[in-house]
C-alpha positions as CSV (number, residue, x, y, z in Angstrom):
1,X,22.1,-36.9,42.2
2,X,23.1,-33.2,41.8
3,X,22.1,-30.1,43.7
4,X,20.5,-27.6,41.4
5,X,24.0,-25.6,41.3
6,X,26.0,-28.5,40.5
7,X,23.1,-29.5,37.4
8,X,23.1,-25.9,36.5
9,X,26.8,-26.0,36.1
10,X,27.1,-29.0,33.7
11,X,24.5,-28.2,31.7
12,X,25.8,-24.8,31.6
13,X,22.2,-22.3,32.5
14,X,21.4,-20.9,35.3
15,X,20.1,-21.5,38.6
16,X,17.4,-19.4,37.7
17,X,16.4,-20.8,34.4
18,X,16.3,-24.2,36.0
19,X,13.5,-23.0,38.7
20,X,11.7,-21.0,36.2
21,X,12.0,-24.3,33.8
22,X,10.5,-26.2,37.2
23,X,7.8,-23.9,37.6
24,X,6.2,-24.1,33.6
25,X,6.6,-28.0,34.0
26,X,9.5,-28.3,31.5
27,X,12.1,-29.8,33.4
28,X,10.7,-31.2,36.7
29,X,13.8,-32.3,39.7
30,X,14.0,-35.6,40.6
31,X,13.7,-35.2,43.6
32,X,12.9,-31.8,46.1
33,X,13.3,-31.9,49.4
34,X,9.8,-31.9,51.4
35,X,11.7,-29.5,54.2
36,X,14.4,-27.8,53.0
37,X,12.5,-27.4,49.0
38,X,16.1,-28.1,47.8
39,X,15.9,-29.5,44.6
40,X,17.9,-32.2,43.0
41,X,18.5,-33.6,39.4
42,X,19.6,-37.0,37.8
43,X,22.1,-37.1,35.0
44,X,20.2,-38.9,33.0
45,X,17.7,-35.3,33.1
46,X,20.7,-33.6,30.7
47,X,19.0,-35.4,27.7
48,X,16.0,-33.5,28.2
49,X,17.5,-29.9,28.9
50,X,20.1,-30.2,26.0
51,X,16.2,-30.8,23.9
52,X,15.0,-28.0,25.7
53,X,17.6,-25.5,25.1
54,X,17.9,-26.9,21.4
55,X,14.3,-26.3,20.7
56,X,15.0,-23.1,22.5
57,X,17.2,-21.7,20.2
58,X,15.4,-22.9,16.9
59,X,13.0,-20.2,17.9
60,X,10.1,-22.3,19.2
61,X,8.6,-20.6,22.5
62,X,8.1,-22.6,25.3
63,X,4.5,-23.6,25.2
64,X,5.8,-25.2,21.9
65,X,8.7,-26.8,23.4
66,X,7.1,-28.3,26.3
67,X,4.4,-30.2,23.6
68,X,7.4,-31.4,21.6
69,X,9.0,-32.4,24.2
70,X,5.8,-34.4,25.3
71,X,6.2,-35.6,21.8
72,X,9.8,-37.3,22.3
73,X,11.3,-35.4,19.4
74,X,14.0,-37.9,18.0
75,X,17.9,-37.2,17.7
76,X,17.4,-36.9,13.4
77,X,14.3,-35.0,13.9
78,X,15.9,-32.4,16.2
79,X,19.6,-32.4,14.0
80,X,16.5,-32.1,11.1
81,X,15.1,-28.7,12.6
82,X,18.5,-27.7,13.7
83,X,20.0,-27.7,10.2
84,X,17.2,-26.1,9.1
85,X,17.5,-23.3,11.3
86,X,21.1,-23.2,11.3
87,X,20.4,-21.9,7.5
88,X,17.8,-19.8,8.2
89,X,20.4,-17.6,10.3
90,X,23.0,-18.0,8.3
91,X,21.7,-16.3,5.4
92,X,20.1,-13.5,8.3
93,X,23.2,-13.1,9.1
94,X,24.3,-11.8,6.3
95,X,21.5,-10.3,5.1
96,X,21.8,-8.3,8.4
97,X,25.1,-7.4,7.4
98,X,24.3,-6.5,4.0
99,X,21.8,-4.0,6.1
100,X,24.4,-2.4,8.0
101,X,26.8,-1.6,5.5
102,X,24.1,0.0,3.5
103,X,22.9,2.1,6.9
104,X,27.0,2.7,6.7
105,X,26.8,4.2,3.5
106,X,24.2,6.2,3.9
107,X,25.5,7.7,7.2
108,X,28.5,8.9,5.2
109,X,26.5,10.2,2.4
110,X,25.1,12.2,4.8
111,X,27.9,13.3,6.8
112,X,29.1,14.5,3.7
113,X,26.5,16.8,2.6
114,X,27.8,20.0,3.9
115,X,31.4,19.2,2.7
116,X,30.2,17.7,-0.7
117,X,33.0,18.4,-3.2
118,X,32.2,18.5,-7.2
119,X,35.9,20.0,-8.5
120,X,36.5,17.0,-10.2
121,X,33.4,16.8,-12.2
122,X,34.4,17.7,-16.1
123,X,32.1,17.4,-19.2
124,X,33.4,15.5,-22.2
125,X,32.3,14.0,-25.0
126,X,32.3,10.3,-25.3
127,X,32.3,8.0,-28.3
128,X,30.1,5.3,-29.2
129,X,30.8,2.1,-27.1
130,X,30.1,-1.4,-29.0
131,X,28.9,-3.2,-25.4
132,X,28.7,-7.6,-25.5
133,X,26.4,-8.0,-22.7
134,X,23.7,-9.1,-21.0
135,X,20.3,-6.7,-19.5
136,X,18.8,-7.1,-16.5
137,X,16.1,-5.1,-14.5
138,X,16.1,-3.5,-10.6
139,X,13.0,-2.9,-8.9
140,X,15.0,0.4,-7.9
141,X,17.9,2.4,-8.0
142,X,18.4,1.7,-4.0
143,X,22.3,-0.7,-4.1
144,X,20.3,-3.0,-2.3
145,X,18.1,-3.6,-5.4
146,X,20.2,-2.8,-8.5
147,X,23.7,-4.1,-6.8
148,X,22.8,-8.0,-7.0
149,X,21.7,-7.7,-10.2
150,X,24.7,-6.1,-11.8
151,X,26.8,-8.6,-10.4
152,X,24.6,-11.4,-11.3
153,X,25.0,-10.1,-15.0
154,X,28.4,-10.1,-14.3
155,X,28.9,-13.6,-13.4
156,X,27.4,-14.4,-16.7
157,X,28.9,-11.9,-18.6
158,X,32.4,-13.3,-17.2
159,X,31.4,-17.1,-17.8
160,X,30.3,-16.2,-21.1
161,X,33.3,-13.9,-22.7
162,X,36.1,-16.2,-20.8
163,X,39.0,-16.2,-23.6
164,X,37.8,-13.6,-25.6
165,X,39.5,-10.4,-26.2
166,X,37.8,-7.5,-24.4
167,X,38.4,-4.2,-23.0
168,X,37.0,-2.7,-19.7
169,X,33.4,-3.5,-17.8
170,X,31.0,-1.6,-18.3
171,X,27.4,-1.1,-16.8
172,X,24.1,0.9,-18.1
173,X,21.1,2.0,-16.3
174,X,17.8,4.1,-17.8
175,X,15.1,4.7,-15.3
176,X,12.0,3.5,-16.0
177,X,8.1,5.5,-15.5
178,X,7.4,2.8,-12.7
179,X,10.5,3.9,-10.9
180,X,12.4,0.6,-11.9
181,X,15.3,0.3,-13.6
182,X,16.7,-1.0,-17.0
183,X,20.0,-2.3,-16.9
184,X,22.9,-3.8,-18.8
185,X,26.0,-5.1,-18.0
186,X,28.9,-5.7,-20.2
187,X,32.4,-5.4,-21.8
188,X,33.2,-3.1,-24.4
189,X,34.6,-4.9,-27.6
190,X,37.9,-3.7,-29.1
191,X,37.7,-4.6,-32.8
192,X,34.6,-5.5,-35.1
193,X,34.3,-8.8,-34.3
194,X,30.5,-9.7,-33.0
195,X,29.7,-10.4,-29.2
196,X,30.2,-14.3,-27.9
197,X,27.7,-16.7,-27.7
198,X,25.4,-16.0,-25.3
199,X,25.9,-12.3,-25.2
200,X,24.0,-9.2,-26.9
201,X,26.0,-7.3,-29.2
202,X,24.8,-2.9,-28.5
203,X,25.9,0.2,-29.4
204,X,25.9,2.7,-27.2
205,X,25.2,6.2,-29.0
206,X,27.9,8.9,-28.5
207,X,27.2,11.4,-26.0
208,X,27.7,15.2,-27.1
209,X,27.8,16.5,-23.2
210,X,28.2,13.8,-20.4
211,X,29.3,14.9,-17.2
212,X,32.0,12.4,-15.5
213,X,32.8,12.2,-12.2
214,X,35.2,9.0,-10.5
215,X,33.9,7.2,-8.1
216,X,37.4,5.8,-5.9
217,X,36.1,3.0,-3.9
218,X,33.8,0.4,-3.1
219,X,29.7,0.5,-5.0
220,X,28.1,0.5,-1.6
221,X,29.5,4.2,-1.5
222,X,28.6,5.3,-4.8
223,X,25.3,6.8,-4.2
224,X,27.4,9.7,-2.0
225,X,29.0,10.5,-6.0
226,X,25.9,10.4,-7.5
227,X,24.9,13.0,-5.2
228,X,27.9,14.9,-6.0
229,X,27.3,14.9,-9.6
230,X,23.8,15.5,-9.0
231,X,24.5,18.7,-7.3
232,X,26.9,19.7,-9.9
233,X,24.4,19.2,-12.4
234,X,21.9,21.5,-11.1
235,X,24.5,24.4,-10.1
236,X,25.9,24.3,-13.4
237,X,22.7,24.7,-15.5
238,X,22.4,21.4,-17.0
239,X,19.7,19.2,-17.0
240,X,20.2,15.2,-17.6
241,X,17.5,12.8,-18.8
242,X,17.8,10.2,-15.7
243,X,20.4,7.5,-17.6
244,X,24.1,6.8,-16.4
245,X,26.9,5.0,-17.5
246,X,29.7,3.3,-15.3
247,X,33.5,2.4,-16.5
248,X,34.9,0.4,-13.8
249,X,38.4,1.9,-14.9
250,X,40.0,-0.3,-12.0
251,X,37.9,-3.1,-10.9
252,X,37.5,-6.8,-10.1
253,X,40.0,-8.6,-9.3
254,X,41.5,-5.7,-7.3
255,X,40.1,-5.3,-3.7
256,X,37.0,-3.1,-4.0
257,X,38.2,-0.3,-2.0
258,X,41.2,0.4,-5.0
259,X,38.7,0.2,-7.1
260,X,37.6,3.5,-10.0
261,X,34.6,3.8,-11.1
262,X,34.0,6.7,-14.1
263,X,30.2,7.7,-13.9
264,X,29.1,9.4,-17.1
265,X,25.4,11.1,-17.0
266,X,24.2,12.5,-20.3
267,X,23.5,16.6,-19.4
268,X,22.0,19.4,-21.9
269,X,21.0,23.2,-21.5
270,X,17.7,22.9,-22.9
């Protein structure tokens, strides 16, 4: 037999967890001393701690592992559950992460705002863009919405126009009354040849006043340029009917944070 310290140590809890296990009827000692109260455990007791702490960590509280435990869960059934749960936070891991780099973001678009810088935003004129791609639909403009399905589009956009003769990405957005938005992804065709199977051939109209500003970076931190053109926008005079377009000038597969991103918003007097 082992002391409680000795059990507690090779199947690596605490002293602690081990009495409070005692006292909800979970994990019983094999023996206690009738003078001394000392309590002692049998090896053969690791097989129903490692359940315990198994079930545990699934997420199960410990009413609910105490009656599965009363149940005998079998070695498949608990690797079963495990898997299972081992998924589960795996993708809340990274959906976690996903969280903090747009709290990340935001944070910087807001440390920003007294500094916010629009030198660089110049009006052109743009041409009419011949676009083979594919339109989705965001239930917002938030990245967290709109960013997996413009690289969803992508994916299939790329799978689709592998071998053909292209030039760079492209994307399109138009907000919609509800608040949602209407997008396309695509690339921009060089000669008159039609799109590739599976792709949309559009034409982009010409734009008689767009303001551009480049975006140098990753897309999580393109809502801070946004801004700035925003501002710019409204300083300046112009008004813009809600629709942008994005060049990705230097993109994929460069590491995102080389990469340039030209945003072109469509702006008027009137």
């Amino acid at each position: 037999m082992f002391t409680i310290g000795e059990f507690a140590t090779i199947g690596r809890v605490s002293v602690r967890m081990l009495r409070h296990y005692d006292t909800l009827g979970l994990l019983t000692p094999a023996r206690v001393d009738p003078h001394s109260g000392y309590r002692s455990y049998e090896a053969d007791q690791l097989r129903r701690l490692n359940r315990l702490l198994a079930l545990k960590d699934l997420g199960f509280t410990l009413d609910q592992v105490g009656q599965l435990l009363e149940d005998d869960v079998t070695p498949d059934e608990l690797r079963g559950m495990m898997r299972l749960r081992q998924t589960e936070l795996v993708e809340q891991i990274a959906a976690d992460r996903a969280r903090l780099a747009r709290v990340e973001a935001r944070l910087r678009i807001i440390e920003g705002e007294g500094s916010m810088s629009t030198t660089d935003v110049t009006i052109t004129t743009t041409p009419t863009v011949r676009l083979a791609s594919l339109r989705g639909h965001a239930t917002s403009a938030d990245h967290e919405d709109v960013g997996p399905v413009v690289s969803g589009l992508f994916e299939r956009v790329g799978a689709l126009a592998a071998g053909s003769r292209h030039g760079e990405a492209m994307a399109w957005y138009q907000t919609l009354e509800d608040g949602s938005l209407d997008c396309r992804a695509g690339f921009v065709l060089l000669d008159a040849a039609g799109a590739p199977d599976g792709l949309e051939l559009v034409e982009l109209p010409a734009l008689e006043s767009a303001a551009v500003l480049q975006h140098h970076g990753c897309m999580e931190d393109i809502g801070g340029s946004y801004q700035r053109l925003a501002v710019w926008i409204e300083e300046n005079g112009y008004r813009t009917d809600g629709s942008a377009r994005e060049r990705y000038l230097v993109s994929y597969p460069e590491p995102e944070d080389d990469w340039v991103t030209a945003i072109e918003m469509p702006v008027s007097t009137s």
